[in-house]
C-alpha positions, 0 to 999 in steps of 0.5 A: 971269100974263104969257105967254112968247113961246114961249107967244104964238107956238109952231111944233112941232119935228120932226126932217126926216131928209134925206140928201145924196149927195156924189160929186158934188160939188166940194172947192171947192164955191164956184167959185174961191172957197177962203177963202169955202168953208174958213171955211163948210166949219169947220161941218163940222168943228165940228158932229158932235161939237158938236150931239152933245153938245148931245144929251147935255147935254140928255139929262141934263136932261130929268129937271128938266122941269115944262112938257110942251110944252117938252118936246116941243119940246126932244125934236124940237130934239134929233132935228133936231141929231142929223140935223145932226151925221150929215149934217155927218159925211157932208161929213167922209167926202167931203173925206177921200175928196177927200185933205183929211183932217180928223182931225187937227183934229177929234180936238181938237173931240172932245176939248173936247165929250167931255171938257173938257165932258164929264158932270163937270167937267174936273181936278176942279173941284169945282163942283156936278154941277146948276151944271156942267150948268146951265153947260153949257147956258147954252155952249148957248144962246149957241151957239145965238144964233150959229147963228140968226143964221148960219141967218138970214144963209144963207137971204137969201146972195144973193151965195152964189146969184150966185157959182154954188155947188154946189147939194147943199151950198147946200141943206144950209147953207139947210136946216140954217139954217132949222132953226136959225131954226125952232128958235132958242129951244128952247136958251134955253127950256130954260137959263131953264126948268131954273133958269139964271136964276133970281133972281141967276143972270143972271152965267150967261149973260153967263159963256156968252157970254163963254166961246162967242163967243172959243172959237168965234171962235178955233176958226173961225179955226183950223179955215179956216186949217187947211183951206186948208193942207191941201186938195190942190187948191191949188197950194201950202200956203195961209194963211187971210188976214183980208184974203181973208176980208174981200174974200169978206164984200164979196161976200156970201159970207160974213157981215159981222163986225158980223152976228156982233159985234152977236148978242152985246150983243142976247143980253145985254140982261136983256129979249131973247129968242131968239124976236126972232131972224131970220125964222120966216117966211122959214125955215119958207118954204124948209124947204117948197121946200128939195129935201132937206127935200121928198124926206125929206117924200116918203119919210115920206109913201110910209112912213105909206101903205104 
């Protein structure tokens, strides 16, 4: 019987319960860069209520479960995307307390993952509560394929070093990034474990990823556009510019267009795997030196002794 590769090369998933003190960081937490911070600041805005839902969606699947080590991994998935939803909240806490108030564009993300994606179908569509779910995870895995890659392109941003960020907000993109890589598989694990691909379902993932990469695209754009309108320390009411946008790509401060374009033809392609993307290596590698991850490490251990 051939083995999968999350058989051939399986890393446990655990949940890091770090935590982060903000007051001290800077609004425009990338110096003289606004652009560059507003379009990485849109996680913040897309991930509370994102990697909350995942939980949920999630949640109603585990009854479908056969394989036991699958599901340790699905359970430690979903403890680290809860710790990612509560530590990205704490940035929204921050930015309101720096008069950027996020709300307004929130509500709507809520909206989508609470309703529109919500446990039934949205208006009544009469699609079979099990294909409404198995649809809802294969939004997730696709997701996923993008969050990989955006882990994988964080940990190597040396053009991010260079332009001399804050360093509590780098280590929260670098951890949260590495545990992307760590976990990048578990998403699509579990869409093909609990019936997604089963024979003549392929259409289902190439549905996902239809539906994902231009929400995603256009929610981004709206979320960096909606940031520098409203951020109180430019000087006047700025407007999201694909030409600043492409000039802090040239910088390494953000990811090139074709890193993120070229995520969705792999993804589709009958024979991939999530297991191919990025470096585990390279992850598990800073979530040993990232300065949050260590300090949560410090605190289990002083809890285990005592």
């Amino acid at each position: 019987m051939s083995t999968s590769p999350l058989q051939e090369q399986h890393h446990p998933i655990a949940p890091r319960r770090v935590s982060f003190d903000w007051r001290a960081t800077p609004l425009l937490w990338i110096p003289d860069e606004p652009t560059a911070t507003h379009v990485i600041n849109v996680l913040h805005l897309l991930l509370p209520a994102g990697e909350r839902w995942f939980v949920k969606v999630f949640k109603e699947a585990l009854p479908l479960f056969r394989d036991e080590q699958l599901l340790k991994d699905v359970k430690g998935f979903m403890g680290q995307e809860a710790t990612h939803s509560v530590q990205h909240s704490s940035v929204l806490d921050h930015l309101a307390h720096q008069g950027l108030d996020t709300g307004p564009y929130t509500r709507h993300i809520d909206f989508l993952f609470e309703r529109l994606l919500g446990d039934r179908p949205p208006l009544g569509v009469p699609v079979p509560e099990r294909e409404w779910l198995r649809f809802r995870l294969s939004l997730i895995a696709a997701i996923e394929q993008f969050t990989a890659v955006l882990g994988n392109w964080v940990l190597a941003a040396d053009g991010l070093d260079r332009a001399g960020p804050d360093p509590l907000m780098l280590d929260l993109l670098r951890w949260h990034g590495a545990e992307e890589v760590e976990h990048r598989a578990v998403a699509f694990d579990m869409y093909q474990h609990t019936g997604g691909e089963e024979p003549g379902r392929y259409a289902r993932r190439v549905l996902g990823m239809a539906v994902t990469a231009p929400v995603l695209l256009y929610l981004w754009a709206w979320g960096a556009a909606y940031l520098l309108r409203h951020d109180p320390q430019l000087a006047a009411r700025s407007r999201y510019s694909l030409r600043e946008h492409n000039r802090a790509v040239r910088k390494g401060l953000l990811p090139t267009w074709r890193e993120l374009g070229t995520a969705i033809p792999r993804y589709l392609r009958r024979s991939y795997h999530p297991s191919q993307e990025g470096s585990l290596r390279a992850a598990v590698a800073y979530l040993a030196s990232s300065p949050a991850a260590r300090a949560a490490a410090g605190v289990v251990g002083r809890a285990a002794v005592s």
